[in-house]
C-alpha positions in Angstrom: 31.7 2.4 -10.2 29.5 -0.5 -9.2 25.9 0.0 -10.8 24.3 -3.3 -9.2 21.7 -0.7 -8.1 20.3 1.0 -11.3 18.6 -1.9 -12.6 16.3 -2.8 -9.4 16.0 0.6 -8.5 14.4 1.1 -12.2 12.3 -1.7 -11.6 10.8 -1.0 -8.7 10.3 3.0 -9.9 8.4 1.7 -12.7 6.2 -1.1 -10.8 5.6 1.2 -8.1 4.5 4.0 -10.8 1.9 1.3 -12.2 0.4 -0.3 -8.9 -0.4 3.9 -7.9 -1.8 4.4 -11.3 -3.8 1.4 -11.0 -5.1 2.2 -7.9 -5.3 5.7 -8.9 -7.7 5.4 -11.8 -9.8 2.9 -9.8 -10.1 5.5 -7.1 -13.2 7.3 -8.0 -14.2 10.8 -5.5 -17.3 11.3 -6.7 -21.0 11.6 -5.8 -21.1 8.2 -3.9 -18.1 9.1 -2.1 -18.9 12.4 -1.2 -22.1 11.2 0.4 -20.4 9.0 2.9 -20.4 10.6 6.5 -17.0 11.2 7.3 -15.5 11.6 11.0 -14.0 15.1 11.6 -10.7 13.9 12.0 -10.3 12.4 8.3 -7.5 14.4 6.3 -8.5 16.4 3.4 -8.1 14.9 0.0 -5.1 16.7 -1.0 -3.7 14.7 1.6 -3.9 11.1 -0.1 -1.9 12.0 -3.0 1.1 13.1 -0.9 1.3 10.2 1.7 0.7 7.8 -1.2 3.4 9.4 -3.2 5.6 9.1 0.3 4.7 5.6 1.0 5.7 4.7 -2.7 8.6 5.8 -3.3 9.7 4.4 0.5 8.2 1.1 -0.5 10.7 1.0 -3.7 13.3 2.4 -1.9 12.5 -0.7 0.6 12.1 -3.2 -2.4 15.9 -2.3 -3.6 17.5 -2.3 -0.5 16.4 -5.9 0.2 16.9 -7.0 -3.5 20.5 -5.5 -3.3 20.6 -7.4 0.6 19.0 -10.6 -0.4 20.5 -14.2 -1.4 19.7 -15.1 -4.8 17.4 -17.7 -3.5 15.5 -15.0 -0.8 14.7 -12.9 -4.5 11.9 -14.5 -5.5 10.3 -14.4 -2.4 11.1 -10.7 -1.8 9.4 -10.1 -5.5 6.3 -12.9 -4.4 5.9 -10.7 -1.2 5.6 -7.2 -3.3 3.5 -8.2 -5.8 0.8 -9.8 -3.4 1.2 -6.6 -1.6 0.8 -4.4 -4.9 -2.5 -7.0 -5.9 -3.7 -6.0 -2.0 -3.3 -2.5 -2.2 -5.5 -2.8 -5.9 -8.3 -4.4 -4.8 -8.6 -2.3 -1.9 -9.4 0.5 -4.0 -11.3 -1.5 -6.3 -13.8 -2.8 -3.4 -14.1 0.1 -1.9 -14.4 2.9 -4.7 -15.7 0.7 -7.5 -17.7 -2.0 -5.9 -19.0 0.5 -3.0 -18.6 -2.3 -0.4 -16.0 -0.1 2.2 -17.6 -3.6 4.6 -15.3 -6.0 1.9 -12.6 -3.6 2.1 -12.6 -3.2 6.0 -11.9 -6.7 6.0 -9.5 -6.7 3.2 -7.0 -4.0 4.7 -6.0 -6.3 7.4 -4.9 -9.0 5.1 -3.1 -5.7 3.1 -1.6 -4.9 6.7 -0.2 -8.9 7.3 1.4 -8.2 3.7 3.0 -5.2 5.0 4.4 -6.6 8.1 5.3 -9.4 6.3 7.4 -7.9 4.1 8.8 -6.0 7.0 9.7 -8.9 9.1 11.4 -10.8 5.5 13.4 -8.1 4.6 14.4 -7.1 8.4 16.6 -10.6 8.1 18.9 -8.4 5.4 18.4 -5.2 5.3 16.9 -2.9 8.6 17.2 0.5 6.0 14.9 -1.9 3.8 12.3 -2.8 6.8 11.9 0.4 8.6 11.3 2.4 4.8 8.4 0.4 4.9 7.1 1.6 8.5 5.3 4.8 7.1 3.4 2.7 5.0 2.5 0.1 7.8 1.4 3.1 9.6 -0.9 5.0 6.5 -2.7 1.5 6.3 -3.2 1.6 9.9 -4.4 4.4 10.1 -6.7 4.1 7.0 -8.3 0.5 8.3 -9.2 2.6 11.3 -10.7 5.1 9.2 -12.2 2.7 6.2 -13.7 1.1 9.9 -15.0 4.4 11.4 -16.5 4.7 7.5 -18.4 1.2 8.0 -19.5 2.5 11.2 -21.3 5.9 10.5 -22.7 4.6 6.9 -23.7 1.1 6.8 -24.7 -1.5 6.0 -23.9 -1.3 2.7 -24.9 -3.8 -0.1 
């Protein structure tokens, strides 16, 4: 039985467990943002913990697919590409949740977006199972800028 799978796929369970931990325990749904207008068509809370828990598990999925497709030399761009996107998705939550500046963060989910496509379009070369499990995710964050956006718009400026 050929097990070239369990190591990566351990990996990438384990890295994906810490970057939603991380961003996890900097998310903070307290007072502040509780007083943030919100538009009527944002999902309830409950909500976030699913899709995240969706979007990670697709995104490791997604990271051992194209480490199983890749050339040994495409490796350490695959791993380059993931952990930018990991440090993104942090500071999101970090700017927006502990710093209170959903402004910084507006503008920092469309580099978090290029990320996304990026790996996409990388790991589409070897592996199409690999770049379309990252489509939900590429979606969420879509769908989240417009939102973290809508945010901006009904509650700034904020400093």
């Amino acid at each position: 039985m050929n097990r070239a799978w369990l190591f990566p796929t351990v990996i990438a369970g384990v890295v994906a467990t810490i970057v939603a931990v991380m961003g996890a325990t900097i998310t903070d749904i307290g007072p502040w943002y509780r007083s943030l207008a919100q538009p009527s068509w944002a999902p309830p809370d409950a909500a976030y913990g699913v899709g995240w828990t969706v979007i990670f598990a697709c995104a490791a999925l997604s990271a051992v697919n194209g480490w199983l497709a890749m050339r040994w030399n495409e490796r350490e761009w695959l791993l380059g590409l993931f952990a930018l996107n990991g440090f993104l998705n942090i500071l999101w939550s970090l700017l927006f949740f502990k710093l209170h500046r959903p402004d910084w963060a507006m503008v920092e989910v469309i580099l978090l977006w290029v990320s996304i496509l990026g790996l996409i379009v990388f790991i589409w070369r070897r592996s199409l199972t690999g770049a379309i499990l990252l489509l939900p995710y590429l979606m969420w964050v879509t769908f989240a800028g417009y939102l973290n956006m809508t945010i901006v718009r009904l509650n700034g400026p904020f400093s």
